[in-house]
C-alpha positions, 0 to 999 in steps of 0.5 A, spaced: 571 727 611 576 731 615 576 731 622 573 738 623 567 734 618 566 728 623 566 732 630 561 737 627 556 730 625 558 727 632 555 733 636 550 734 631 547 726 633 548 727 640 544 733 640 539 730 635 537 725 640 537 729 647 531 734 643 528 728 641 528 725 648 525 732 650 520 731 644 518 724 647 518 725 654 512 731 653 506 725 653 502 731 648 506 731 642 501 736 638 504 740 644 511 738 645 511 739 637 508 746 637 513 748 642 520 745 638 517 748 631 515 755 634 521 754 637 525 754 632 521 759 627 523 764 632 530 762 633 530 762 625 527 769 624 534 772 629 538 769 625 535 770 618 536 778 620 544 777 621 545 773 615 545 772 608 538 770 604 539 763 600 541 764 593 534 764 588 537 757 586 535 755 593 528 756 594 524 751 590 528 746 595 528 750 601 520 750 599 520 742 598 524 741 605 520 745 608 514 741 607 517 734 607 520 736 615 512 738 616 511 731 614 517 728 618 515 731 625 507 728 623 510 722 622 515 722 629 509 724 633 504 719 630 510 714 631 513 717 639 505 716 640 504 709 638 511 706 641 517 706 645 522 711 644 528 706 645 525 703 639 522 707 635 527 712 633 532 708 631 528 705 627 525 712 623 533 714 624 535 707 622 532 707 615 536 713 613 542 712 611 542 707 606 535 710 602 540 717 602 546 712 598 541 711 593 538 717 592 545 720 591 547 715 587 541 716 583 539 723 583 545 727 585 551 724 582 554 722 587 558 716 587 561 713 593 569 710 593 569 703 596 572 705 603 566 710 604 561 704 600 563 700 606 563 704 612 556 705 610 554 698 609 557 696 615 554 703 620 548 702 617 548 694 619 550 697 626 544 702 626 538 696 624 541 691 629 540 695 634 532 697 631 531 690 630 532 689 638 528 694 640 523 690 636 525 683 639 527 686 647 520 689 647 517 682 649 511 683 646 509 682 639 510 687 633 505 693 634 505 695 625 502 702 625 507 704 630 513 701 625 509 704 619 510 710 622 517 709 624 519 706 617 515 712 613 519 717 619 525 715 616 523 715 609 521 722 609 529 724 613 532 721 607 528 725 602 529 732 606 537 729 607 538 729 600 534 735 598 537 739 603 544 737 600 542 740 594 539 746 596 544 748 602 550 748 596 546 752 591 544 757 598 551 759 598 549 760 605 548 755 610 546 759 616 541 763 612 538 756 609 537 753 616 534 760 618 529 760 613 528 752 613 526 753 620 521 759 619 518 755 613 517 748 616 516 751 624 509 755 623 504 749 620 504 745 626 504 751 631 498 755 627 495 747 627 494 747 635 493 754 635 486 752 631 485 746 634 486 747 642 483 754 641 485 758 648 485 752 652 493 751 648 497 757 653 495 752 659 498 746 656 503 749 652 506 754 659 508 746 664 513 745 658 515 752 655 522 751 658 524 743 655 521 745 649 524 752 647 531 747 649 528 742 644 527 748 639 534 750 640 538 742 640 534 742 634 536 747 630 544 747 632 544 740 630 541 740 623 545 746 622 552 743 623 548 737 619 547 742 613 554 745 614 558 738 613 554 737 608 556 741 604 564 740 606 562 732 604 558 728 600 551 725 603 551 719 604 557 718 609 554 724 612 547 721 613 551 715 616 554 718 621 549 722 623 545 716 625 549 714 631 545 719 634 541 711 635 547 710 639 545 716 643 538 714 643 537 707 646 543 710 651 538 715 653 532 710 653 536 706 658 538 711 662 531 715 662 526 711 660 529 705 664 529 700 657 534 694 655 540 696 653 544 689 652 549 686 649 546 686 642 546 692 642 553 693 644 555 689 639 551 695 634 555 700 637 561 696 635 559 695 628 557 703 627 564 704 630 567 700 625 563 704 620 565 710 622 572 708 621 571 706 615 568 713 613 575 717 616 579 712 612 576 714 606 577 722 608 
């Protein structure tokens, strides 16, 4: 991974997590949602019109993205609603990294060199330590439906991660790939609140018009950069340090949502630092 690759997924995490934040911050997530995936449909469309069309080899993964994102942002909003932010989305982002290894390793023929195994491993147990936490700083018991849902959420990252490095390769265009993604995945949730909150939804959607079309924007520039170093990198290193974006989370969470963030979790950010390195010694 050169540097240029590590900067791009590092401004990417930081992004992740504040559109995120935004997304969590909107009590309605069906609004909230409609918001960053309409969003983002629109800002699609613009540079679908300035950019390349994705190679036809590209379109039965940009199609199956597509509805694995619909089924990430339903799982996301079931798991923002059913538990803390600070303990939530490092688990969802948290599950990723080591399930994209495998998947790789299994399905893409990717292989990993010990430096980059390790790095994985070691940023990987970083990230886990801080869910794992967030769990035990809650004080109070497990609240299971909301960490099936965040578990669930990171299973469906992992398989549009792999999925997305596959095909942003065979489009031989990534701002084409991320445009058209975006106009796919952002129109179901949009024609959904649409139909079920009929003309009462303008209403709702106008206090949060300016943060969620900011969220839209945050969201496709980090994806877009994840999309563009993956295809300068394999997944699996580029999957790990995207997730320091729980860095950036539980930060967040502290600072906004006045949630723990202690010496564990501390400790986490060191193991993910060291991850890090490990991923640079590897490039």
């Amino acid at each position: 991974m050169s540097l240029l690759v590590v900067v791009a997924v590092l401004v990417a995490a930081f992004t992740h997590a504040a559109w995120n934040a935004m997304a969590h911050a909107i009590k309605d997530q069906l609004v909230a949602f409609t918001l960053i995936g309409g969003g983002a449909s629109v800002i699609g469309a613009a540079l679908a019109a300035f950019s390349p069309v994705p190679s036809g080899g590209a379109w039965p993964y940009l199609i199956a993205s597509a509805l694995l994102h619909i089924g990430y942002q339903v799982l996301l909003m079931r798991s923002f609603s059913l538990g803390d932010f600070g303990q939530m989305y490092p688990i969802a982002r948290g599950t990723a990294p080591l399930v994209v290894t495998v998947l790789a390793v299994a399905f893409v023929g990717e292989s990993l060199n010990a430096w980059q195994a390790a790095g994985v491993a070691v940023a990987s147990a970083g990230l886990v330590g801080v869910a794992l936490w967030g769990i035990r700083g809650s004080g109070a018991r497990p609240h299971w439906p909301a960490l099936l849902a965040a578990l669930a959420t990171g299973l469906s990252i992992a398989s549009y991660t792999v999925v997305d490095g596959v095909g942003v390769r065979a489009a031989h265009t990534p701002i084409g790939y991320i445009a058209w993604l975006m106009i796919l995945e952002g129109l179901l949730i949009p024609a959904y609140a649409w139909y079920s909150r009929r003309g009462a939804l303008w209403a709702q959607l106008r206090p949060y018009a300016v943060r969620g079309l900011l969220g839209a924007a945050l969201s496709m520039t980090a994806y877009g950069l994840v999309l563009w170093a993956q295809t300068r990198a394999p997944l699996a290193p580029v999957a790990a340090l995207r997730e320091s974006s729980i860095i950036v989370g539980a930060a967040i969470g502290a600072v906004f949502f006045k949630e723990r963030f202690g010496a564990p979790r501390i400790a986490a950010a060191g193991l993910m630092v060291v991850g890090i390195g490990l991923m640079l010694r590897a490039g």
